[in-house]
N, C-alpha and C positions, 0 to 999 in steps of 0.2 A: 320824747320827740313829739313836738307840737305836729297835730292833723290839721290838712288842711281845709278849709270850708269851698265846700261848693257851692258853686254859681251858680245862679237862677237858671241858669241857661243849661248846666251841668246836673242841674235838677232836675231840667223838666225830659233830661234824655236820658235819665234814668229807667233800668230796666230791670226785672227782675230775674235769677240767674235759668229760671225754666221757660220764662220769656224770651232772654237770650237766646236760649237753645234751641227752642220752637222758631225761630226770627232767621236764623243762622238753616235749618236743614231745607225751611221753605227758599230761602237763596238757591241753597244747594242747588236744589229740587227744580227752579225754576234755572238754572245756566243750565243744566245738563238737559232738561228737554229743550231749550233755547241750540245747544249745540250739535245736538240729535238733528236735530229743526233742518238747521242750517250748516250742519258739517260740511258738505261739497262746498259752501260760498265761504268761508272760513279758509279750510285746508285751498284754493284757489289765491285766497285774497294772502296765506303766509308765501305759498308757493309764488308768486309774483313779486314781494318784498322781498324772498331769500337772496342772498347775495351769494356768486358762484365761485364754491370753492378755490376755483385756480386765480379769483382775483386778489385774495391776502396772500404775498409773497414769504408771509412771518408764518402763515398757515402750513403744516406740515402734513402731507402725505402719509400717513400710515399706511393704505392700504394700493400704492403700488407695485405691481410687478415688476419683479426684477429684471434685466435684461437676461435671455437667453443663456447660456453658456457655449462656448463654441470648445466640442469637445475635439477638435485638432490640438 
């Protein structure tokens, strides 16, 4: 199986794999105090997108109550 050659471009965004690693936990590192940060304007900004349950009619209720039983 022929390898294929990297592009200049593909080169120069090369990374080394403890580079990577070190690249990827400062991301991390950096959303989770970003979400800390701003959790209330987040969880407000899903809360205003979410769409309400009883508008998908293909959406099922699991979790309603039964009617009563009428023990006559």
């Amino acid at each position: 199986m022929a390898r294929k050659r990297r592009t200049e471009q593909e080169h120069e965004l090369a990374v080394s794999d403890e580079a990577a690693a070190y690249i990827a936990d400062a991301l991390m590192q950096l959303a989770l105090d970003f979400e800390n940060t701003h959790y209330a304007q987040i969880r407000r900004h899903h809360q205003a997108n979410a769409t309400d349950p009883d508008v998908n009619p293909r959406q099922l209720d699991l979790f309603r109550k039964p009617p009563p039983c009428d023990p006559s």
